[in-house]
N, C-alpha and C positions, 0 to 999 in steps of 0.2 A: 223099386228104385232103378234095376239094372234098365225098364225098359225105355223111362226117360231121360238114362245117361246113352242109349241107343239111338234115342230119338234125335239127341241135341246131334250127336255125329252124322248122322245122317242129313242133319238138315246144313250143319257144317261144312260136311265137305261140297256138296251142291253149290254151296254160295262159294268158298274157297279152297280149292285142294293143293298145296304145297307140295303134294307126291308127284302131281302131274302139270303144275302150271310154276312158271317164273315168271314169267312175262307176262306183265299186266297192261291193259289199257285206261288209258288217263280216268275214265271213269270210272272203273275199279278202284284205284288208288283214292283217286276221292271218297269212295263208300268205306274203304278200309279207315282213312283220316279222320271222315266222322264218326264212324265206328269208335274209336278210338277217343275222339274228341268227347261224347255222347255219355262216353263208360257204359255201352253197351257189349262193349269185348274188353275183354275175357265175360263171358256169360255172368254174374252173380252166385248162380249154383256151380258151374263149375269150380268160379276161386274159394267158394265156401268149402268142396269137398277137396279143393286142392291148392292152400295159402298159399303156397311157392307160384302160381300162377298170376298173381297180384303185379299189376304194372305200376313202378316206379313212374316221379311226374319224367325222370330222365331216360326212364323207358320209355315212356309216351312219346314225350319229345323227338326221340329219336327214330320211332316209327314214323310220326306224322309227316318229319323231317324227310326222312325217303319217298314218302307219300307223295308229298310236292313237291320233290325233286326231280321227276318225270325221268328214272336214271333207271 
């Protein structure tokens, strides 16, 4: 189990690192939106092994919101 909660992070922060990046470009934000849009983020396995990671539609909302917001 540990070594495909390894795997997921690893492949996570490649596509997004929040440790090292704020500033995103318009097509990042797009891929985050659909992301979002998709319910492919938050992973499946991950909100399974961690419910509190579950996004409200008002989470959504307000991610996708920034998303398009180009801010």
């Amino acid at each position: 189990m540990s070594w495909l909660l390894v795997r997921d992070v690893v492949r996570g922060r490649r596509q997004l690192n929040l440790s090292h990046q704020w500033n995103f470009p318009e097509t990042d934000r797009g891929d985050i939106a659909d992301a979002i849009h998709n319910h492919s983020m938050p992973p499946r396995a991950y909100v399974w092994m961690h419910p509190e990671a579950r996004l409200s539609d008002a989470e959504r909302k307000l991610i996708v919101d920034w998303a398009d917001s180009g801010e």
